[in-house]
C-alpha positions as CSV (number, residue, x, y, z in Angstrom):
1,X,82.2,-11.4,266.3
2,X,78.7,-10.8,267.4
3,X,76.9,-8.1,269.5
4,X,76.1,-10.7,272.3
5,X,79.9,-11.4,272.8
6,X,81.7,-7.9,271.9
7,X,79.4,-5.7,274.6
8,X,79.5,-7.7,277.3
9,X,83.0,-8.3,277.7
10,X,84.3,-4.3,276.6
11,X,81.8,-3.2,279.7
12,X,83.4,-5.4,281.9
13,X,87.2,-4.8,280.9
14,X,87.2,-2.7,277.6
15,X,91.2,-3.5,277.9
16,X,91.3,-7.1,278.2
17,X,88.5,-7.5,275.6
18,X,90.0,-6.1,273.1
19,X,93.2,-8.3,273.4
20,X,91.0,-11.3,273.5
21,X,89.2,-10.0,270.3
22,X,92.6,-10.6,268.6
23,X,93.5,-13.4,270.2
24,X,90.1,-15.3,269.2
25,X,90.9,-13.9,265.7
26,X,94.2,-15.6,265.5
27,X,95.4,-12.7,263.2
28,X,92.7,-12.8,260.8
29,X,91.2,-9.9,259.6
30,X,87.3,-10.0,262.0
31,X,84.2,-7.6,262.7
32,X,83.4,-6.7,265.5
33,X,79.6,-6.2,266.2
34,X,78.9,-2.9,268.5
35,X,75.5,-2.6,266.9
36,X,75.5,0.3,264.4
37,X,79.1,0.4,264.5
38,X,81.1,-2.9,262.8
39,X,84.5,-2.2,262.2
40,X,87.3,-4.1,261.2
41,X,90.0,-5.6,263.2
42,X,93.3,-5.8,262.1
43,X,96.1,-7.7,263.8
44,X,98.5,-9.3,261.7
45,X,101.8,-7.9,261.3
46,X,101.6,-8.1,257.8
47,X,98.4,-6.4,257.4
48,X,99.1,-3.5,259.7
49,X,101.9,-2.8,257.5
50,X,99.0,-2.8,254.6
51,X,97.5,-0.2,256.3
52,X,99.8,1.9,258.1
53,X,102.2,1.9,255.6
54,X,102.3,0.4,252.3
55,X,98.6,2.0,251.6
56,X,98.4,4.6,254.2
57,X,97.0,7.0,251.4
58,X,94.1,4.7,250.9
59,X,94.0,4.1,255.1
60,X,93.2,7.8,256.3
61,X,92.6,10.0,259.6
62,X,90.1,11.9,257.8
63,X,87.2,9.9,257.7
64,X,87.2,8.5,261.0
65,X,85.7,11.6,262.2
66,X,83.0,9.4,264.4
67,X,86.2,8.4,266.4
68,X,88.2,12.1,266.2
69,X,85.2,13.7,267.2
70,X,85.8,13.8,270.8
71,X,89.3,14.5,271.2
72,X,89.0,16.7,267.9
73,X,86.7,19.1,270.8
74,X,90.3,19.5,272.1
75,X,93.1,19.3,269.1
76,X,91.2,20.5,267.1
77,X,92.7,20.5,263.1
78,X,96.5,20.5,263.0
79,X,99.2,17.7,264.1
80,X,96.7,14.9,265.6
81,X,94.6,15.4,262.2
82,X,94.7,14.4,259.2
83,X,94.8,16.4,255.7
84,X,96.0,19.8,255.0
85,X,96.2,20.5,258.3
86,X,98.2,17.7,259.7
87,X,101.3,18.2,256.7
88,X,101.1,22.4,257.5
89,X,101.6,21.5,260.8
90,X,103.9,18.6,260.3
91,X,106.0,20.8,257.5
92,X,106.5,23.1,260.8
93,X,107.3,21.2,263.5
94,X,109.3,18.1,262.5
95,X,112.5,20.0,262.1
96,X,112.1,20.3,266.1
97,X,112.0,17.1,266.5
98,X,114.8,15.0,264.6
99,X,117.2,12.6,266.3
100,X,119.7,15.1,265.3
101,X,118.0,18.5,266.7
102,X,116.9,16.4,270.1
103,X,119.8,15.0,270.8
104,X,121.0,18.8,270.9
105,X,118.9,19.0,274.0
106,X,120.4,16.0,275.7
107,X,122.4,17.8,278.6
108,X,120.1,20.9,278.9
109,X,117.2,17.8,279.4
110,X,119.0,16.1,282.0
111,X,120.2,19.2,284.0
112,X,116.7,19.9,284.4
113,X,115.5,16.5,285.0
114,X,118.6,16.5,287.9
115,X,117.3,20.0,289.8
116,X,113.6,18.1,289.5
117,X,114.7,15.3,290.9
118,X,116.7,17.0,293.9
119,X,113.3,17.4,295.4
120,X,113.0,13.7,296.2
121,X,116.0,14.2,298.3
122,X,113.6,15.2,301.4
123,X,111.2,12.4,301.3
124,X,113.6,9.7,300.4
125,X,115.9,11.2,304.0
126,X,112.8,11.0,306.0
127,X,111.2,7.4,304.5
128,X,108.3,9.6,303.2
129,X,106.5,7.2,300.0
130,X,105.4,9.4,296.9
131,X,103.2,9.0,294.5
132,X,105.3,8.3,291.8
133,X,102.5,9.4,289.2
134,X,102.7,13.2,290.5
135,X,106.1,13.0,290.6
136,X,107.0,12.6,287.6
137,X,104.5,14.8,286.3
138,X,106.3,17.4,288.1
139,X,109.6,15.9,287.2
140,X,108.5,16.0,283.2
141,X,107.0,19.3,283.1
142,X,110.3,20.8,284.8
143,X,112.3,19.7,281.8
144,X,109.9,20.2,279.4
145,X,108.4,23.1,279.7
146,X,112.6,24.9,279.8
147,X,114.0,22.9,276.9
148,X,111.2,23.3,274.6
149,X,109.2,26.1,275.7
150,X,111.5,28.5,277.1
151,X,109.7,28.9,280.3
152,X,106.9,30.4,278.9
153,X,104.6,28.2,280.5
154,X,105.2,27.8,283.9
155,X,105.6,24.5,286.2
156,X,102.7,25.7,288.0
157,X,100.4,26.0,285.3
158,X,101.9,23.1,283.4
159,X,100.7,20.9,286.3
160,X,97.3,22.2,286.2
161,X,97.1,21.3,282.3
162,X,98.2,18.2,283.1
163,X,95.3,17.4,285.6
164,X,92.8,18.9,283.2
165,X,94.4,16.8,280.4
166,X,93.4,13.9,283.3
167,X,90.4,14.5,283.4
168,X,89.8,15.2,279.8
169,X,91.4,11.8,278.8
170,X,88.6,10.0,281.2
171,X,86.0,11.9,279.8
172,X,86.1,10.8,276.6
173,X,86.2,7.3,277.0
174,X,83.2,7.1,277.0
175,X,82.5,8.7,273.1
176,X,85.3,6.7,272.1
177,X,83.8,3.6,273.0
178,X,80.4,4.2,271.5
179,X,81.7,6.8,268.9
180,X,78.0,6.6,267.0
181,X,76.5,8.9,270.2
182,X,75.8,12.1,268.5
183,X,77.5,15.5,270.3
184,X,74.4,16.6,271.2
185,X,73.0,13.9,273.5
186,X,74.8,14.5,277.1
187,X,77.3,11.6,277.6
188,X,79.2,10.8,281.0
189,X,82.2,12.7,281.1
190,X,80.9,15.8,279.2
191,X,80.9,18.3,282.2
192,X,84.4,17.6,283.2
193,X,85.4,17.8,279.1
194,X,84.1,21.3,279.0
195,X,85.6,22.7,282.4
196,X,89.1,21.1,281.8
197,X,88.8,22.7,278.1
198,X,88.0,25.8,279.4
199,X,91.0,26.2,282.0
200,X,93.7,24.7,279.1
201,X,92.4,27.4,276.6
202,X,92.5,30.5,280.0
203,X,96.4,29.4,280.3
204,X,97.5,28.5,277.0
205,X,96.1,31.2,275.4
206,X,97.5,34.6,276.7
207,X,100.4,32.7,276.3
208,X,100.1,31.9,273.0
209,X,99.1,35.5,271.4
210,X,101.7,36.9,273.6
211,X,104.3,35.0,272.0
212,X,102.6,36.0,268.3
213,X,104.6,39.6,268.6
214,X,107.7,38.2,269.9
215,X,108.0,35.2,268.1
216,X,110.8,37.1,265.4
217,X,113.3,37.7,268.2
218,X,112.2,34.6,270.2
219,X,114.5,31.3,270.3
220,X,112.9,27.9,269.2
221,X,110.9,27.3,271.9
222,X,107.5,25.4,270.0
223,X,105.3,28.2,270.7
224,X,107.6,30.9,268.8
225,X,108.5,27.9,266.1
226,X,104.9,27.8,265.3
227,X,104.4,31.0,265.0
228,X,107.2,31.8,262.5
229,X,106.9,28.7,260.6
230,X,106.3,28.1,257.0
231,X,104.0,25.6,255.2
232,X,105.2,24.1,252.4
233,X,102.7,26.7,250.1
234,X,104.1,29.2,252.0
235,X,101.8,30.4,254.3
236,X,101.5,31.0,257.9
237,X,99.5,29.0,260.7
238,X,96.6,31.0,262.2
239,X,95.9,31.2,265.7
240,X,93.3,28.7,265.9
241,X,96.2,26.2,264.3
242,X,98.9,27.1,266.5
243,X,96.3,27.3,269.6
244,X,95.7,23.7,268.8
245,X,99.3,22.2,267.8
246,X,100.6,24.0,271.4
247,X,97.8,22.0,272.9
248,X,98.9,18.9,271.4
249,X,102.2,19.4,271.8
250,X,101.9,19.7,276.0
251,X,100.1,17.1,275.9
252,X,102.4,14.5,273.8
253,X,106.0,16.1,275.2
254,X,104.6,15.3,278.8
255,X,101.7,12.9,279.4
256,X,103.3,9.9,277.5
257,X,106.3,10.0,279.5
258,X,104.3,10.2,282.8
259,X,101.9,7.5,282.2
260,X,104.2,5.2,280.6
261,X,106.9,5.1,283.4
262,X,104.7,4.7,286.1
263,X,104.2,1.5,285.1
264,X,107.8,0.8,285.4
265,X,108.4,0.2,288.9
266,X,106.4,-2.6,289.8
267,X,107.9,-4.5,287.1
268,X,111.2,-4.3,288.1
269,X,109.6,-4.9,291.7
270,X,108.4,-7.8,291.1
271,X,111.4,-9.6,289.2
272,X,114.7,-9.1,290.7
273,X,116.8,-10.3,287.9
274,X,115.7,-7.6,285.9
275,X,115.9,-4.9,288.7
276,X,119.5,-6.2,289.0
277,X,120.5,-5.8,285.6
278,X,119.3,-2.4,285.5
279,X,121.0,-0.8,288.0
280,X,124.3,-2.8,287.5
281,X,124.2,-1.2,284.3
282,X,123.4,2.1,285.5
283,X,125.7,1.7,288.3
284,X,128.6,1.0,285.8
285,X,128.0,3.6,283.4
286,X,126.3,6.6,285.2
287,X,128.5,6.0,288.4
288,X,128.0,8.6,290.9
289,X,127.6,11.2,288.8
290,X,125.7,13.1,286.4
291,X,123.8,11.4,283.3
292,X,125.1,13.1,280.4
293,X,124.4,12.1,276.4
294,X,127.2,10.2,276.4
295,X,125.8,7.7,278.6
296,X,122.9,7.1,276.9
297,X,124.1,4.8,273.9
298,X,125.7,2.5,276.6
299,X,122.9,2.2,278.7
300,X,121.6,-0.5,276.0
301,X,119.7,-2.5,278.8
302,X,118.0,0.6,280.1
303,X,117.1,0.8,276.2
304,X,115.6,-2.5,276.0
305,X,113.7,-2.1,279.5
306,X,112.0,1.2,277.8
307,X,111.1,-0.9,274.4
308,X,109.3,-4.0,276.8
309,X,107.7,-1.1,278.9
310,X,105.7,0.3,275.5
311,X,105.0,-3.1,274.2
312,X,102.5,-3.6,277.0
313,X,101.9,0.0,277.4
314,X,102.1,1.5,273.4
315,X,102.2,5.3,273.3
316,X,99.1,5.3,271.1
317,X,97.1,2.4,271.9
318,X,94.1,2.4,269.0
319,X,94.3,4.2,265.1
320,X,91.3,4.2,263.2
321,X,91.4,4.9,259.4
322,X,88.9,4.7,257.0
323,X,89.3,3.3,253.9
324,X,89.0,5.4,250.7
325,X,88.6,2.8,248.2
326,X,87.7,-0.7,248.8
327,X,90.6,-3.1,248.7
328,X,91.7,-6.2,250.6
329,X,93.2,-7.3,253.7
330,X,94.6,-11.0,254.4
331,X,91.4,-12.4,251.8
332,X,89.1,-10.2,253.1
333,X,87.2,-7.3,251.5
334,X,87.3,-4.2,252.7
335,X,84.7,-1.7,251.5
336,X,84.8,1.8,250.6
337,X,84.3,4.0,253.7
338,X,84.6,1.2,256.3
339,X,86.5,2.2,259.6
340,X,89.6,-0.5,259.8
341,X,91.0,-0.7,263.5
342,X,94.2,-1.4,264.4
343,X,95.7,-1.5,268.3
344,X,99.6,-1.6,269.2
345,X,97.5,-3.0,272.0
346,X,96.1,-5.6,270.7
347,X,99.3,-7.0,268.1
348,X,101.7,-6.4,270.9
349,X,99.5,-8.9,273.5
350,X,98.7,-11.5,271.1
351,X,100.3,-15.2,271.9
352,X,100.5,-15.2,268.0
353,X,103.0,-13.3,267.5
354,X,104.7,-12.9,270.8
355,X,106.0,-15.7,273.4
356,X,104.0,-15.1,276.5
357,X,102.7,-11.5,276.0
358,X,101.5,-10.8,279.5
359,X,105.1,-11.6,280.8
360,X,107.4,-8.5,281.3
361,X,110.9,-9.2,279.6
362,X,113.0,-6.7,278.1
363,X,115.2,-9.9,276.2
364,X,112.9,-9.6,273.7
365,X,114.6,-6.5,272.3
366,X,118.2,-8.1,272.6
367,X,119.2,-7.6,269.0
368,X,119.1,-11.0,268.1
369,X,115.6,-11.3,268.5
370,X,114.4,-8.1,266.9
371,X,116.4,-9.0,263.5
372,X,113.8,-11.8,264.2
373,X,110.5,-10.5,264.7
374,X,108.0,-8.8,261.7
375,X,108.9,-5.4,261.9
376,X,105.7,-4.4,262.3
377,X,104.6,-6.5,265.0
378,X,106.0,-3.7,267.4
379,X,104.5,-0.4,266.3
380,X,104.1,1.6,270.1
381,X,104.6,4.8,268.1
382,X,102.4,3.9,265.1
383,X,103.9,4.4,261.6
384,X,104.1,5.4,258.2
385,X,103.4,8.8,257.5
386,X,101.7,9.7,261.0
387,X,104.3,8.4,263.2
388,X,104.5,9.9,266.5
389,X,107.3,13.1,265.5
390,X,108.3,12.6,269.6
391,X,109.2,9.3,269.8
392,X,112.8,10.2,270.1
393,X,111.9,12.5,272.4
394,X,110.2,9.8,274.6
395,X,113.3,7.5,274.5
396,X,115.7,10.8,275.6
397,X,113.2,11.7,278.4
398,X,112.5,8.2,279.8
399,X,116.1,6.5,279.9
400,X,117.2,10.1,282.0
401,X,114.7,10.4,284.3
402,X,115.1,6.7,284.9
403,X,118.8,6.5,284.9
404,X,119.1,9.8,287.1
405,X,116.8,8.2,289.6
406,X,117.8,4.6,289.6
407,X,121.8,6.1,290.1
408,X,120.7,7.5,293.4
409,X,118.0,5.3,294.7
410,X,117.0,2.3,295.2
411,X,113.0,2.4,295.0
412,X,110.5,0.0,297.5
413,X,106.8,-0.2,296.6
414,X,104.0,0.1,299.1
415,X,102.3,-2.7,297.0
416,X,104.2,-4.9,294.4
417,X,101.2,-5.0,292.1
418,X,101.2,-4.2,288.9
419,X,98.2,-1.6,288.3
420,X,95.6,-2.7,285.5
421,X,95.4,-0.8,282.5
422,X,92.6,1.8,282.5
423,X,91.8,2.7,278.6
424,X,91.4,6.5,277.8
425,X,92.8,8.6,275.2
426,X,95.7,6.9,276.2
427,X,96.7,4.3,278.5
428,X,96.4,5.1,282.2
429,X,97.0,3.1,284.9
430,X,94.2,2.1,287.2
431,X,95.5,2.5,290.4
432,X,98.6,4.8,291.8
433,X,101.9,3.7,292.4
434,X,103.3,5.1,295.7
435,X,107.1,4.1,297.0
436,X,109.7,4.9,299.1
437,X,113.4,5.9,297.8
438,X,116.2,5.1,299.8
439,X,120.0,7.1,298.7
440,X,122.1,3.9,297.1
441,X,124.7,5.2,300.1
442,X,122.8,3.9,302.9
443,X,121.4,0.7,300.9
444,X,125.7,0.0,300.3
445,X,125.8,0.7,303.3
């Protein structure tokens, strides 16, 4: 795909270009022309599983560095890298973060995600609309920052490293879209980089070396786990590595949730039918009380509103690798050192493999039609060996905080649109989503 058609487009809408770079390509593996920069574009089902998983040693993080570079200013080496550092800290933290471990947390998640959302109470009385954005933001952090980091951050100071990690995932749009620029020539979006780097590290870390002489006699709050932790030669992380997995971690255990479910309630606004179905369900199970775990597996359409949410809004929305060797994808060559790209996206919009994409409908993940589908035509988390470890995580946190609200209110939008998607480090949407909540009593009523 040429120069003359790739630029043009990704300055007007970087979003919808890239899903009608894959739909042009049909599923065939293209290149895309940014000048210097010619990557390749992979779509197919089939060939993301190439890539992601059935080759992912020959597909790696590592060399992508020209598109890690400017988030890399923030993570730094550890469990958003690649290499050593990634399987130290991957040896570390995924026994945090099985199904088993999380689903441990279930109750102490929702009690928190309860007292949070007892704050609405006051707005939702006096036909105040929020801005369900912040709210949940607050809403996630409360939860988050208890279960899994034993109040040693507070809510406070959470929310501020959530607006720097705003700002920071703006910034950097920019450098990821033209990921040639060298450091030193001053991009947009560098100033606010720096200062919202600078007030993450003035909270996190006090924090973090505080919790280094503690850490023996702490619980398994993250911070302490990484500290105490193990890699597989036997070793210990340093504080750089543990600066920049805590980092990560706040980031991952929080923004996903908040971005992703904002999304959430125009689309249920603007189709009844599916609105009705959710809170019958919700209704039924939940009832008036509590949501407790063993509500969860029965709120299966809850489930399958959650999976059509990340199709159109995947947790991780582009993964570069570089190829080590040269090898082939669907007939094409693919040299050594070339930068393969492939977008959740992009797969997950395309009229090739999905019946209208742009259309939100949660019967696409009736079981029926998943036994269906490519399993890798639905990849919001990634896969193969860097699959997102809090994808679990995600499902626990979503269906409470939606089933907790949607038991006790009925939500109305200021305005039924649904917001575009703005592209950053991950997906944001473009405008905010303000509504009023009014108690399911007086809407029976």
């Amino acid at each position: 795909m040429p120069l003359r058609q790739v630029l043009p487009s990704m300055l007007r809408d970087p979003a919808r270009a890239l899903v009608s770079f894959g739909e042009r390509a049909g599923g065939e593996v293209v290149r895309l022309n940014f000048g210097s920069f010619r990557p390749y574009l992979v779509t197919n089902p089939e060939h993301v599983q190439q890539v992601l998983r059935e080759k992912a040693g020959n597909y790696v993080r590592a060399g992508h560095d020209l598109h890690w570079r400017p988030l890399k200013r923030l993570f730094g080496d550890g469990i958003l890298s690649d290499g050593e550092p990634w399987a130290n800290s991957r040896h570390v933290l995924q026994p945090l973060f099985t199904a088993r471990r999380i689903d441990g947390l279930v109750d102490r998640l929702a009690e928190s995600i309860e007292e949070a959302i007892d704050e609405l109470d006051g707005p939702a009385r006096a036909g105040q609309p929020v801005d369900m954005g912040a709210e949940q933001a607050r809403i996630v952090c409360s939860a988050v920052m208890r279960v899994l980091f034993a109040d040693k951050i507070s809510v406070p100071d959470a929310l501020r490293i959530m607006e720097a990690q705003d700002s920071i995932a703006g910034s950097v749009i920019a450098r990821i879209l033209v990921p040639w620029a060298p450091l030193a020539v001053p991009m947009p979006g560098d100033r606010s980089f720096r200062q919202a780097l600078e007030l993450i590290d003035e909270l996190l870390m006090p924090i973090i070396r505080a919790s280094r002489e503690t850490a023996e006699a702490d619980g398994d709050d993250i911070v302490a786990t990484l500290w105490r932790g193990r890699t597989p030669d036997g070793g210990r992380l340093d504080e750089r590595q543990v600066r920049n997995d805590t980092v990560a971690m706040v980031a991952t255990a929080t923004e996903t949730t908040i971005s992703v479910l904002t999304w959430l309630w125009p689309h249920i606004e603007r189709d009844p039918r599916i609105a009705e179905r959710l809170y019958e369900e919700i209704d039924r199970v939940v009832g008036g009380g509590p949501v407790r775990r063993e509500h969860l597996g029965q709120l299966r359409y809850t489930r399958q509103v959650l999976d059509e949410l990340v199709r159109l809004y995947p947790i991780g929305w582009l993964f570069p690798r570089s190829a080590v060797e040269e090898d082939v994808i669907g007939g094409v060559r693919i040299p050594a050192g070339s930068t393969v790209v492939v977008s959740p996206l992009i797969t997950h919009r395309m009229s090739t493999f999905w019946d209208n994409p742009e259309v939100f409908d949660p019967d696409r993940f009736a079981p029926e039609q998943v036994r269906a589908r490519h399993r890798w035509a639905y990849f919001p988390f990634g896969g193969g060996p860097h699959q997102c470890i809090g994808m679990h995580l995600f499902y626990l946190e979503a269906q409470l905080i939606v089933a907790t609200l949607l038991s006790r209110y009925r939500l109305r939008l200021q305005r039924p649109e649904v917001p575009g998607v703005k592209l950053a480090a991950a997906l944001r949407p473009r405008d905010r989503v303000e509504l009023t909540l009014h108690p399911v009593a007086s809407v029976a009523a």
